[in-house]
N, C-alpha and C positions, 0 to 999 in steps of 0.2 A: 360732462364726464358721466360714463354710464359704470355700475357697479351690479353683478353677480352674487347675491350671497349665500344662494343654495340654488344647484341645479335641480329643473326637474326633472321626473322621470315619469314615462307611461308604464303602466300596470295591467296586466292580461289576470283575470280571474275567472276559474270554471265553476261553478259547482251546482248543486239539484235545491231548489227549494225545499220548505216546511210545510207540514203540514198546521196552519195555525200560525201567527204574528210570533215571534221569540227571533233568539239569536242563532246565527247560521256559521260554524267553525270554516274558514276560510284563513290558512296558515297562512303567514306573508304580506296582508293587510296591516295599516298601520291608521292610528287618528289620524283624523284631518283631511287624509286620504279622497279627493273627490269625484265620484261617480259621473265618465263623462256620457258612455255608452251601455245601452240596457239591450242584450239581446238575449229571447229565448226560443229554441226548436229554430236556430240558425234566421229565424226573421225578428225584426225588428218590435222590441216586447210589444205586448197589449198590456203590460203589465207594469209600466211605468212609473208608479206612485206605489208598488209591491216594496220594493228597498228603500234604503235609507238613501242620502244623497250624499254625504257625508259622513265617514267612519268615524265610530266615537268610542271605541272597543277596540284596542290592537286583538287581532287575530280572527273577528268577527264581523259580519255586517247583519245589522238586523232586518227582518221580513217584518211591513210595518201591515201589510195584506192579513187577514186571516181565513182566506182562502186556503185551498189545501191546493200545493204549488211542490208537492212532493216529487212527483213527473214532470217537474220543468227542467230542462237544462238550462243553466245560466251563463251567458258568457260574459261579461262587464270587461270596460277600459276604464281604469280610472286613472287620475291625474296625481302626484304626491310631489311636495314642495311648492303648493301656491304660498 
């Protein structure tokens, strides 16, 4: 017998990077939330290891980079309900 206890859901997020490592206000994000896809400037990041992998901040993701990623666009899929 198989059992359902919470559906998942995928997750579209846009938004511009920081300048510097901190947190990055991304409304609609929740913990736990897993970062499946990293894209920036519509190709596939260089920037890989910039974000957190894992949301640990409802409403935020953190820039773990201290790069200045202010003129990135980011678009992420992430995963919620593992």
């Amino acid at each position: 017998m198989s059992t359902v206890t919470m559906p998942v859901a995928f997750i579209k997020a846009e938004f511009f990077g920081r300048d510097g490592s901190g947190a990055i206000s991304v409304p609609g994000l929740k913990v736990g939330d897993a970062v499946l896809t990293i894209t920036a400037n519509n190709l596939n990041s260089a920037f890989p290891r910039a974000l957190e992998t894992f949301i640990t901040v409802d409403d935020e993701i953190q820039q773990d980079s201290a790069s200045n990623l202010e003129s990135e666009p980011f678009v992420l899929v992430l995963l919620r309900g593992l």
